[in-house]
C-alpha positions in Angstrom: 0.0 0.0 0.0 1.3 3.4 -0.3 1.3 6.4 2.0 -1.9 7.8 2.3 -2.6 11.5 1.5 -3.0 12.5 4.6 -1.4 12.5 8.5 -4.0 12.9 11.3 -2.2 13.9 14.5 -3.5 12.0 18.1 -1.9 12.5 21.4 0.1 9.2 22.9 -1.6 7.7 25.9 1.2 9.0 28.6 0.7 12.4 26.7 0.8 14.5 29.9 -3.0 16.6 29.5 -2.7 19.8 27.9 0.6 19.5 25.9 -1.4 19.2 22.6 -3.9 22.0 22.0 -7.1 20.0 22.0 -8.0 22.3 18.4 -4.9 20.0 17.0 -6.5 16.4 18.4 -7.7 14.6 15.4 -6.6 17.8 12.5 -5.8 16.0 9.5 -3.0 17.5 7.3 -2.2 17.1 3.5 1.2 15.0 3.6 2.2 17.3 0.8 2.9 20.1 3.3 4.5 18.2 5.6 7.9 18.4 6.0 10.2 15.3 4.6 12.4 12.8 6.9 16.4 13.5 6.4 17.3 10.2 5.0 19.3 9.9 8.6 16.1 9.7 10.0 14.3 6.6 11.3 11.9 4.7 9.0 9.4 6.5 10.8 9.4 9.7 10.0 9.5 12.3 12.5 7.4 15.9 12.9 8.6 18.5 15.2 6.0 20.4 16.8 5.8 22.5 20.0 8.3 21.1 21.8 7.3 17.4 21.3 7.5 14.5 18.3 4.7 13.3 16.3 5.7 9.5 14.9 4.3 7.5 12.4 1.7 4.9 14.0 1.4 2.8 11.2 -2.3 3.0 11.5 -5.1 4.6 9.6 -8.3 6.3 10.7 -10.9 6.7 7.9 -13.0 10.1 7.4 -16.6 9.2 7.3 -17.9 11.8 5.1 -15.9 11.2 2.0 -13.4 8.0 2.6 -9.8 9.8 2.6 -7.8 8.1 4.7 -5.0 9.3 6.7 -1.8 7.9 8.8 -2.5 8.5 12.7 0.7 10.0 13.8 0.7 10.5 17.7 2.2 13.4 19.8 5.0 12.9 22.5 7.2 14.9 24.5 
C-alpha cells in the first residue's frame, strides 16, 4: 500500500493533559505540506512540533464523510 494523502495527529496515551492543544487532536493535514524525513532519519518519519514528536503509527483512521484516509501520527514529549 502506499502512503496515504493525509497525516491525522492524536496525542500518545502517557501524553501528559494539555501539551497538545485539543484544536490540533484529530486535525488532519495534506502530507504534501508536511515536512520530509532526512534520509538519517528513522523509518518512521519524524514531525517537530511545540516542543514534542509526532511519529508514524502505522495506523489509519478513515474520514466518514468522504473516505480519505490518513496515517494517525501521535504526539510525544
Amino acid at each position: 500500500m502506499s502512503e496515504p494523502d493525509y497525516i491525522v495527529i492524536r496525542p500518545a496515551p502517557d501524553l501528559p493533559p494539555g501539551f497538545l492543544p485539543e484544536r490540533e487532536n484529530g486535525r488532519w493535514y495534506d502530507r504534501a505540506d508536511m515536512p520530509q524525513a532526512s534520509a538519517e532519519a528513522s523509518l518512521n518519519a519524524l514531525i517537530k512540533y511545540g516542543g514534542g514528536v509526532a511519529v508514524a503509527t502505522g495506523r489509519f483512521e478513515v474520514r466518514d464523510y468522504d473516505g480519505a484516509v490518513a496515517e494517525v501520527y501521535e504526539v510525544r514529549p
